[in-house]
C-alpha atoms as one frame of an Amber mdcrd trajectory, in Angstrom:
protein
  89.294-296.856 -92.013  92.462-294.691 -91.686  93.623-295.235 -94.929  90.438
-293.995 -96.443  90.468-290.919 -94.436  93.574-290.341 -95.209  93.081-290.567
 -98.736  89.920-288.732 -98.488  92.236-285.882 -96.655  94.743-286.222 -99.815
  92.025-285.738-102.449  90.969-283.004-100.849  94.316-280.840-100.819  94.826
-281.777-104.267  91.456-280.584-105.255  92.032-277.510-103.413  96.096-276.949
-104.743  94.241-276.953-108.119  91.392-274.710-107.796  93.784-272.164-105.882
  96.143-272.551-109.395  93.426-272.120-111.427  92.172-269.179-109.466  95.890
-267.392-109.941  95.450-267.971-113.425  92.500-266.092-113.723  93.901-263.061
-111.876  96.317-261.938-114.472  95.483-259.088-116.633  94.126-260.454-120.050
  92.493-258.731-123.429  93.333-258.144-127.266  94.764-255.760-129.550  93.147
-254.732-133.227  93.731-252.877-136.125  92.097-252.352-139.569  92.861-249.614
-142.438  91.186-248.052-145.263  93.994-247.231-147.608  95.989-245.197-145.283
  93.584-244.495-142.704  93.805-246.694-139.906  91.780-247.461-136.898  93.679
-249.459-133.776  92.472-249.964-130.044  92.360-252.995-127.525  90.948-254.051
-124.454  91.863-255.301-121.204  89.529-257.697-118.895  89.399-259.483-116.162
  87.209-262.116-114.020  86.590-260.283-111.306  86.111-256.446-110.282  89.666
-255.198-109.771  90.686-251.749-107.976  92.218-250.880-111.036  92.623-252.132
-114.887  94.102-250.539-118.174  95.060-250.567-121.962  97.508-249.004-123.275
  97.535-249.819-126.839 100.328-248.583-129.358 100.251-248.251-133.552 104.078
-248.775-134.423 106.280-247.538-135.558 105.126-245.694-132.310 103.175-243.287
-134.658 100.432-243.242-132.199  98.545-244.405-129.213  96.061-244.489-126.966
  95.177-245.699-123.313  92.399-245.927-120.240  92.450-246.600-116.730  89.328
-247.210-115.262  88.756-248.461-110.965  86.471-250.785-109.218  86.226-252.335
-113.332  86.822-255.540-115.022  86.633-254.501-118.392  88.588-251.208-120.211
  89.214-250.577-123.877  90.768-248.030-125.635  91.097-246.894-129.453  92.350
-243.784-131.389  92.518-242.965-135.431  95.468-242.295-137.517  96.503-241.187
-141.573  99.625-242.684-141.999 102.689-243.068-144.125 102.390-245.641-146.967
 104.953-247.939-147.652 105.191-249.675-144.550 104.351-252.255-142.156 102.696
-251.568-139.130 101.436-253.230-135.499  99.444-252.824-132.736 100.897-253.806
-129.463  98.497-253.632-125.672  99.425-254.242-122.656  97.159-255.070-120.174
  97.581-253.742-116.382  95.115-254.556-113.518  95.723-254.297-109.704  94.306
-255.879-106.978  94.956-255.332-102.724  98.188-253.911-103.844  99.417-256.760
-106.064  99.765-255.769-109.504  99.654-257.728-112.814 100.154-257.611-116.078
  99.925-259.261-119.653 100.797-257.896-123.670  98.858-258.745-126.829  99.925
-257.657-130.533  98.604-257.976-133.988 100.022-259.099-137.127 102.143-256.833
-139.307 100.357-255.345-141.821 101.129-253.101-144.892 100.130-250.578-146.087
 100.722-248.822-149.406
């Protein structure tokens, strides 16, 4: 009888070691970055999201060769995005690169995303 609440007690912590780990994972700071062009006209932006309301979140995303950018912070939010517009130079490559802020009782986290390169004549 022991033994089997003893293992019973085991099971348990492990189930709950797990679901606390799984639980961390979902507090990081999480989203996307995009960009598409017509000819040299390009349109970027991103998002940031996360599974529960936090006390703060953001995007900040950025067209490289740092040509441009754009960003949002919203509170008491689990979703942001952000986008701008911008001609550019032809003969290039360019990115988009986010990163993705959210903060929570004081503890703050935070994650990147980034596109391809893409060129564009």
């Amino acid at each position: 009888m022991k033994k089997r609440i003893l293992s019973l007690v085991l099971i348990l912590i492990m189930c709950l070691s797990i679901c606390t780990a799984a639980l961390a994972a979902t507090r990081q700071a999480g989203g996307r970055s995009y960009f598409d062009n017509t000819g040299r006209s390009v349109s970027f932006g991103g998002y940031s999201t996360s599974a529960q309301t936090e006390d703060s979140i953001g995007i900040t995303v950025i067209l490289w060769h740092e040509v441009a950018r754009a960003s949002n912070k919203l509170k008491d939010a689990d979703f942001v995005a952000a986008s701008g517009n911008k001609t550019v130079d032809g003969g290039h490559y360019y990115k988009v690169t986010g990163t993705h802020t959210s903060s929570k009782n004081g503890t703050n986290y935070s994650g990147t995303s980034e596109t391809s390169s893409k060129w564009i004549p």
